[in-house]
C-alpha distance (Angstrom), angle and dihedral (degrees) to the residues before:
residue distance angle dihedral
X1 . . .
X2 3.66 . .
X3 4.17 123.6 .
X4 3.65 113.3 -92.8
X5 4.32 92.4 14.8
X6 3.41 112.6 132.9
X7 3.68 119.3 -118.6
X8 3.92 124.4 -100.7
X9 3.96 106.6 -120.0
X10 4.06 125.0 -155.6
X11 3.51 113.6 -110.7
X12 3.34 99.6 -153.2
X13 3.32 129.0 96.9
X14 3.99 126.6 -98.5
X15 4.08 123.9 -112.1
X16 3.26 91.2 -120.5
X17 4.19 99.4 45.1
X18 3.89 99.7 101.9
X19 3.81 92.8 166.9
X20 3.96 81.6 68.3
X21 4.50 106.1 101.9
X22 4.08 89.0 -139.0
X23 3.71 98.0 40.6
X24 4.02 85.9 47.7
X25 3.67 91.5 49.6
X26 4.12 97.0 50.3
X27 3.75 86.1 51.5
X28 3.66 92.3 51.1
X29 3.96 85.1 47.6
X30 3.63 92.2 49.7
X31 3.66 101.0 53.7
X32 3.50 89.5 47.4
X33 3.64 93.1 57.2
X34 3.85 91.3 40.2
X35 4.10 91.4 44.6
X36 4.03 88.9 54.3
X37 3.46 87.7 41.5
X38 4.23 97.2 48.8
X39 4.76 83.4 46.6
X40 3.57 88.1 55.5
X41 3.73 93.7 50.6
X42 3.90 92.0 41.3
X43 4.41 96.3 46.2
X44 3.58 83.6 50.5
X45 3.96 96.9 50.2
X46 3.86 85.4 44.4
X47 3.72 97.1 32.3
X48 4.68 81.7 131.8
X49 3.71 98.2 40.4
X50 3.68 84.1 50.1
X51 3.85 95.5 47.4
X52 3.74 92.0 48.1
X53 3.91 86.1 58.6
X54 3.19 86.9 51.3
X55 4.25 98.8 44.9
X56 4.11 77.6 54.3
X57 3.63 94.1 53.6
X58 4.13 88.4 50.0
X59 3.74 87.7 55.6
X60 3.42 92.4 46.0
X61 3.66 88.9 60.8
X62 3.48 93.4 49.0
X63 3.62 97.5 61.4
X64 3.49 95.7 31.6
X65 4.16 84.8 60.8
X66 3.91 84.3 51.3
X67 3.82 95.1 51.3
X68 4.40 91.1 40.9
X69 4.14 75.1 54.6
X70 3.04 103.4 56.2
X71 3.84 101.7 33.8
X72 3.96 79.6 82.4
X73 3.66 94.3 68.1
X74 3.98 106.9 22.2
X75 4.37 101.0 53.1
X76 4.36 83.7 -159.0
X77 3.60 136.8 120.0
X78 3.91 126.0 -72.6
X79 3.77 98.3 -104.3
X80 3.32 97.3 54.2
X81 3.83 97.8 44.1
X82 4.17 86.3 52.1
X83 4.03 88.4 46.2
X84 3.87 90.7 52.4
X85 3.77 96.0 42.1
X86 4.66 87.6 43.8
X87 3.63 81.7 46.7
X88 3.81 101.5 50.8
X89 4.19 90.3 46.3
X90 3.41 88.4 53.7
X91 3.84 95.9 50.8
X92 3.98 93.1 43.5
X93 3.87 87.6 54.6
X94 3.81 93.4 43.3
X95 4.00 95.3 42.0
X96 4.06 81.3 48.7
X97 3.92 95.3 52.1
X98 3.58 84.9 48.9
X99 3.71 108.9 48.8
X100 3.72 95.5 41.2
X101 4.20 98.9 25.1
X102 3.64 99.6 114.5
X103 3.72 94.4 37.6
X104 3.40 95.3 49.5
X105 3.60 96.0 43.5
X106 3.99 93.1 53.5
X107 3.66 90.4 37.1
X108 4.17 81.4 60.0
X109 3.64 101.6 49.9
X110 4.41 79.2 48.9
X111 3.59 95.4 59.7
X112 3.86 93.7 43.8
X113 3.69 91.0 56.4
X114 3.89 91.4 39.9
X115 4.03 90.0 52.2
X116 3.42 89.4 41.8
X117 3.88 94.6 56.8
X118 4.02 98.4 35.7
X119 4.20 84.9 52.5
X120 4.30 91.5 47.8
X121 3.93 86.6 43.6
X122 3.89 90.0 47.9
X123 4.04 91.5 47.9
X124 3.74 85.3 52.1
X125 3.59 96.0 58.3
X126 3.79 95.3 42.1
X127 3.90 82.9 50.0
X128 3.57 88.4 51.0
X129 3.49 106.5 56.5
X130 3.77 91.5 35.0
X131 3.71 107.4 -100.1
X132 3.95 99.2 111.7
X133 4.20 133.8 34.6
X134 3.15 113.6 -78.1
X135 3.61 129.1 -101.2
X136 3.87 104.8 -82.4
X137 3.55 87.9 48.4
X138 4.11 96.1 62.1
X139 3.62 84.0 41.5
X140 3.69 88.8 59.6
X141 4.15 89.1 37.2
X142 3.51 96.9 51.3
X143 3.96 93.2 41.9
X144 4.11 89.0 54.3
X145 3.62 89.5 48.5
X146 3.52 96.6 50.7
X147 3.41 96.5 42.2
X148 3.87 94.3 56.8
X149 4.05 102.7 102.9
X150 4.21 77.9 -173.2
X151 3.37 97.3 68.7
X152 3.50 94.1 31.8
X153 3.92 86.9 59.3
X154 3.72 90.3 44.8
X155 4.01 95.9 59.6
X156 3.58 91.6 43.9
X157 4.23 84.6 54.3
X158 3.74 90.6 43.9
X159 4.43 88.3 47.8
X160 4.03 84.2 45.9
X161 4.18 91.8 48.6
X162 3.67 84.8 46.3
X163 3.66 102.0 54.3
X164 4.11 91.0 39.0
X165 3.88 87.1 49.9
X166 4.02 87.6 47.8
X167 4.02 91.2 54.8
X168 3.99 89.9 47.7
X169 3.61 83.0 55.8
X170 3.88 94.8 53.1
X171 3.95 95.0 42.2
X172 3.73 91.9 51.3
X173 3.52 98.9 44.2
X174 3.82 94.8 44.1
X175 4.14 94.1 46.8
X176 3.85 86.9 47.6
X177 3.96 91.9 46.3
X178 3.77 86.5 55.9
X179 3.43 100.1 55.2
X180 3.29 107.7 11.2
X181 4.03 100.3 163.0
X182 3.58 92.1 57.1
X183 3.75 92.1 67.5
X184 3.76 89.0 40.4
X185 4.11 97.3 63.3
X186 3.83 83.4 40.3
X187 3.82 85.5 69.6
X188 3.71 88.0 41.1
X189 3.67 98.8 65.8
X190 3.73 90.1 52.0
X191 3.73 91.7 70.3
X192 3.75 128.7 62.7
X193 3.72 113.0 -90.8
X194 4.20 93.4 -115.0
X195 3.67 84.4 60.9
X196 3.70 107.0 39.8
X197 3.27 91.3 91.4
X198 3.97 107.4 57.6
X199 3.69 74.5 45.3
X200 3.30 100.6 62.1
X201 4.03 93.2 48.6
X202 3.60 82.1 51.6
X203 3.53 97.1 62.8
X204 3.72 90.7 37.4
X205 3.80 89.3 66.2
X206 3.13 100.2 41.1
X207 3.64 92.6 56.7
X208 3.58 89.1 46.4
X209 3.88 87.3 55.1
X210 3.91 95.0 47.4
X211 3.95 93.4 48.5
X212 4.18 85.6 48.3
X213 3.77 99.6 46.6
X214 4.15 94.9 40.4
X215 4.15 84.3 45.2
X216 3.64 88.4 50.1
X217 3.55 97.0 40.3
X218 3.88 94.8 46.8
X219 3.70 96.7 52.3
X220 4.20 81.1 49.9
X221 3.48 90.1 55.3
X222 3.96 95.8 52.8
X223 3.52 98.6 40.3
X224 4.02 88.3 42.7
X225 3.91 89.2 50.7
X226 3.92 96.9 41.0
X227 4.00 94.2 50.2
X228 3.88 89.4 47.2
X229 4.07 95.6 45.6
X230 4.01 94.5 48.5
X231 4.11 98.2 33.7
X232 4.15 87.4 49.7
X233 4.00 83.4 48.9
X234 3.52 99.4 53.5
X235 3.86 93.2 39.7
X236 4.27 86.3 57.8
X237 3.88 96.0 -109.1
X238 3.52 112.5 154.7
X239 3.84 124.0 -118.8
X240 3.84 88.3 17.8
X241 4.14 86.2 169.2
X242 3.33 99.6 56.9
X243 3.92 95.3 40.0
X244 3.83 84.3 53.6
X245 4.18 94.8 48.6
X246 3.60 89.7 43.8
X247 4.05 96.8 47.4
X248 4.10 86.7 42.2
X249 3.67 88.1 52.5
X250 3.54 92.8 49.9
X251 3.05 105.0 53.8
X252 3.51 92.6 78.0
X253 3.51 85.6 85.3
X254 3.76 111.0 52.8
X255 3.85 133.4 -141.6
X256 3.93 93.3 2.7
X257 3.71 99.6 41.3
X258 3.80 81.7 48.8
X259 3.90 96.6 51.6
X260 4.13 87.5 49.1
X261 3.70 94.2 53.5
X262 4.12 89.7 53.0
X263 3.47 89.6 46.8
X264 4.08 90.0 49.5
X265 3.99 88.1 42.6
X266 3.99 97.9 48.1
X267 4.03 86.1 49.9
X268 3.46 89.6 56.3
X269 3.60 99.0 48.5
X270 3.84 104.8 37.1
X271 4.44 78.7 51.2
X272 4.32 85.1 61.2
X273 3.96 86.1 49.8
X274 4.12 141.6 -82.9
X275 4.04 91.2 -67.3
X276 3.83 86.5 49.9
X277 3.67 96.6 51.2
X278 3.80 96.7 48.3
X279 3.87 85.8 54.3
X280 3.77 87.0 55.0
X281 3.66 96.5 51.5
X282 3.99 92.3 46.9
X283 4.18 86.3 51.9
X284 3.85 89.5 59.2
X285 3.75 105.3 35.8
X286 3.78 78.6 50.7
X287 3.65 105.4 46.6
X288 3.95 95.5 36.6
X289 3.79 93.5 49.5
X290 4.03 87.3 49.0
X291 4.14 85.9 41.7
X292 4.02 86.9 55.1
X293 4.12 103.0 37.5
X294 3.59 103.7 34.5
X295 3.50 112.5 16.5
X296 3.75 108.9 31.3
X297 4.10 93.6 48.9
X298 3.26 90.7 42.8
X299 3.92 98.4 59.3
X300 3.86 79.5 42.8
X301 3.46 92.1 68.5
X302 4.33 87.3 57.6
X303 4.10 95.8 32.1
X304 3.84 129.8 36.1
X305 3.59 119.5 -52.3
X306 4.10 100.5 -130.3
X307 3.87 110.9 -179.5
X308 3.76 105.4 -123.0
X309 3.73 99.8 -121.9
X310 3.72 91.3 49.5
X311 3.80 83.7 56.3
X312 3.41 98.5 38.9
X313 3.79 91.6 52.9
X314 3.53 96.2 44.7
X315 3.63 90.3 54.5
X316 3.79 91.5 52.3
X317 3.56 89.7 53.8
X318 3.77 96.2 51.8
X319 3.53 100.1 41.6
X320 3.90 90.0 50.3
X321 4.13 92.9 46.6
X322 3.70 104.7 36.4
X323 3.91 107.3 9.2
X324 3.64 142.3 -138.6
X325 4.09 96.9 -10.8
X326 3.91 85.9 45.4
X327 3.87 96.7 55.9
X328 3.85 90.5 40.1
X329 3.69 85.3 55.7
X330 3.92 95.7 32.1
X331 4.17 93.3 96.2
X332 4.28 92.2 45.6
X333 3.69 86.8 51.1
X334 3.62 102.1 49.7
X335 3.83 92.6 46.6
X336 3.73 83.9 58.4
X337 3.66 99.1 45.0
X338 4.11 82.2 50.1
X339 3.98 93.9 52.7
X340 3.83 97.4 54.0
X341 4.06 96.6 39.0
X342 3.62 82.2 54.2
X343 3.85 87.0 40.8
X344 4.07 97.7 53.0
X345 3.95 84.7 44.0
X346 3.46 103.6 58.4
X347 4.05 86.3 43.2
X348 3.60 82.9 59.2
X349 3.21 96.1 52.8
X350 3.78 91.2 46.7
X351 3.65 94.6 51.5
X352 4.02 94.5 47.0
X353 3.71 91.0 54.5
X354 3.74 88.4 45.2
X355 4.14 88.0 57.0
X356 3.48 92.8 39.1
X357 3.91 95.8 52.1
C-alpha cells in the first residue's frame, strides 16, 4: 500500500449489523430452521404427554357426538345435554357391572386358568418335539421371573401410569366437551389472521371426521361384541360374556385387536374340547369376514374411508414407537393427518386457480 492511498473497505455487511435487509433476512432464516429444529426435539421428548392430549380430544368427540345427538330431541342448553349424555354412560357401565358382576368376575378368574393351561400344554409340545427348553428349564424361567420383586414393582408402576394417564384422558376430554369453542379460538390466535379462516374449516372437518369414525367405530364395537358373546353361547363355548366384552372392546383397535380376540376365543374353545374349538374358529372366520364386507364398508360410506394397509401400517408404526396408547390412538390420528393433507391440497388448488385466473 502506497503513502497517502486510501484504504480498500469490505462491502459487506458485519455479523453483528442487524439494521442490514440481508443480514436481517438470514437471521430470520436461521431461527426458522433452528425453531423447526428445537419442535422436533420437544414432540419427540413429549411424544405421551402429547398423545394423552390427544386421547382427551378423542373423548371429547365422543361425547360431543352424544350431546350433537341428542340436541335433536332435547331443544336445551349445552351443559345440560353433555350432563345427561356423561350421566347416561356412567349408568350403562354401572347397570352393566351390576347385572353381569359376579359372572363376569368368575368367568375372569376361568379364562386365566384356561390360558394358563392351553399356554403350559403348548410349551409342552414345543418342548416335545424340540422347539422350546425343556421342562426344568421353564421351571427355572418362570421361578426367576416370579421371584423378581423388580419387575414385579415395575408392572405395578406401569398399571399405576396407566390408570393416571386414563383419568388425564377423561378430564381433558370432559373440560374440552364443555366448552369446546373456547379451545377452538385458542388455536385460532396461533395462526396468522389471513389464515385463520381455512383454519378454522380445517378443524371443523376434522372434528366432523373424528365424531363419524368414533360413531362408526363404536356401534362396530357393540354389534362386533354382541354377535361374538351370543353366537359363542349357543355354539357351547365357555365364558361366552367375557369373550364377547373382551372382542367388543377390542375392536376399538382394528386388525390386531381383532387377531388377539381369535386367539383368546380359539383358547377357550379348543380348552372345552376338539368339537368346541372348531365351533370357535367358525364364530370368528364368520363374524370377522361379516365385520370386514358388510359392516366395516358400510360405516365407510358415513366415516372416512382409510385403506386398510395404510391403517394397518400406521398402527404398526405407533404401537412399535410409542406403545399401547399410541396404537389405540394410531387409527384417530391417521384420519386426522388424512383430513388436513387433503385440506392444504385443495387450498392449493384453490390458490393456483386463483393465480392462474
Amino acid at each position: 500500500m502506497s503513502q497517502g492511498a486510501k484504504p480498500e473497505l469490505v462491502s459487506e455487511p458485519a455479523p453483528n449489523e442487524l439494521r442490514d435487509p440481508f443480514v436481517r433476512q438470514e437471521l430470520k432464516r436461521a431461527t426458522i430452521w433452528l425453531g423447526l429444529a428445537g419442535a422436533i426435539a420437544l414432540v419427540v421428548l413429549l411424544v405421551q404427554p402429547l398423545l394423552i392430549i390427544f386421547g382427551g380430544l378423542v373423548f371429547a368427540s365422543m361425547l360431543d357426538g352424544g350431546v350433537r345427538l341428542l340436541r335433536r330431541v332435547l331443544p336445551i342448553g349445552r351443559p345440560w345435554r353433555l350432563l345427561i349424555v356423561v350421566v347416561l354412560t356412567v349408568a350403562f357401565i354401572v347397570g352393566v357391572m351390576y347385572l353381569t358382576g359376579a359372572g363376569i368376575t368368575e368367568q375372569v378368574q376361568q379364562l386365566r386358568s384356561t390360558l394358563m393351561t392351553q399356554a403350559t400344554k403348548l410349551m409342552d409340545w414345543a418342548s416335545r418335539i424340540g422347539i422350546m427348553p425343556g421342562k426344568a428349564d421353564l421351571n427355572g424361567i418362570a421361578q426367576q421371573a416370579l421371584g423378581s420383586f423388580g419387575k414385579l414393582t415395575s408392572y405395578l408402576g406401569i398399571a399405576f401410569g396407566a390408570l393416571a394417564s386414563l383419568v388425564m384422558v377423561l378430564v381433558i376430554g370432559l373440560f374440552i366437551a364443555m366448552e369446546p369453542r373456547l379451545y377452538e379460538s385458542g388455536l385460532q390466535w396461533l395462526v396468522p389472521r389471513d389464515q385463520r379462516a381455512r383454519f378454522a374449516g380445517t378443524i371443523e372437518q376434522m372434528a366432523t371426521t373424528m365424531r363419524r369414525l368414533l360413531a362408526g367405530r363404536l356401534f362396530g364395537m357393540a354389534l362386533e361384541g354382541v354377535m361374538t358373546g351370543i353366537a359363542l353361547a349357543l355354539a357351547g363355548v365357555p365364558m361366552a360374556l367375557v369373550l364377547g366384552i373382551i372382542t367388543g372392546i377390542l375392536a376399538f383397535v382394528p386388525n390386531i385387536g381383532a387377531i388377539t380376540s381369535g386367539v383368546l376365543m380359539v383358547a377357550v374353545g379348543f380348552s372345552a374340547g376338539m368339537h368346541t374349538g372348531f365351533w370357535a374358529i367358525a364364530i370368528y372366520v364368520f363374524i370377522q369376514t361379516l365385520d370386514g364386507y358388510v359392516v366395516i364398508p358400510m360405516v365407510a360410506r358415513r366415516t372416512v374411508d382409510l385403506p386398510p394397509a395404510l391403517t394397518l401400517s400406521m398402527q404398526i408404526l405407533a404401537g412399535t414407537l410409542f406403545g399401547v396408547l399410541g396404537l389405540t390412538l394410531a387409527d384417530p390420528l391417521t384420519a386426522m393427518i388424512k383430513v388436513a393433507l387433503e385440506r392444504s391440497s385443495e387450498a392449493e388448488a384453490q390458490d393456483e386457480s386463483a393465480d392462474a385466473a
